[in-house]
C-alpha positions, 0 to 999 in steps of 0.5 A, a space after each residue: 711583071 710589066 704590067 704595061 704590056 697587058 692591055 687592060 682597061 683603067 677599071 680592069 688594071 685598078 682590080 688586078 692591082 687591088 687583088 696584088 695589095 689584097 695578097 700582100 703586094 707591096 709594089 708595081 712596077 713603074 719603069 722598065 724597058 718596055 714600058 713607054 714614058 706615058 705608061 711610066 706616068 699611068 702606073 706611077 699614078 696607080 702606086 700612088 692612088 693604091 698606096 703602093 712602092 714603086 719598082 723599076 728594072 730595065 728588062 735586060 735578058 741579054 745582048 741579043 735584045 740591044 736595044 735595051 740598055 742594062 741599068 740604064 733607067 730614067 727616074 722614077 716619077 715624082 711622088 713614087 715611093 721606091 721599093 729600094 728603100 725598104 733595102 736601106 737604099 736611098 730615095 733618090 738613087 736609082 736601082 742601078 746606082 743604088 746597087 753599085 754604090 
């Protein structure tokens, strides 16, 4: 979880990746609330290039963290496949909306 904040380099990120997908992963996690926007853009890429679903959560623990908003996510980047849709959910919902609908 939150693969953003494990400062590792590209080459040290692309192997630990690997050994996820090599285990039977399926996905990273693209969007969450600790996550920067740049960081959304470089792990989207790496489920991209890895062949990988695309998660998304917002990191919400409580109202003791009230700078992050629960559900309150943006999209997931362009050419991500999302992990919801192995759920039957659509693509273009967001895991908030898509749970709630």
């Amino acid at each position: 979880a939150h693969p953003a904040r494990c400062k590792f380099t590209r080459t040290k990120i692309k192997s630990q990746i690997g050994d996820v997908r090599d285990c039977g992963g399926t996905g990273i996690e693209v969007v969450s609330g600790s996550h920067s926007r740049d960081d959304y853009f470089v792990f989207a890429r790496h489920a991209r290039e890895e062949g990988l679903l695309a998660s998304a959560g917002s990191d919400y623990h409580g109202p003791e963290q009230p700078w992050i908003d629960l559900g309150r996510l943006p999209a997931l980047p362009e050419g991500c496949r999302p992990i919801w849709t192995r759920l039957g959910l659509p693509a273009a919902s967001t895991p908030s909306a898509a749970v709630c609908a």
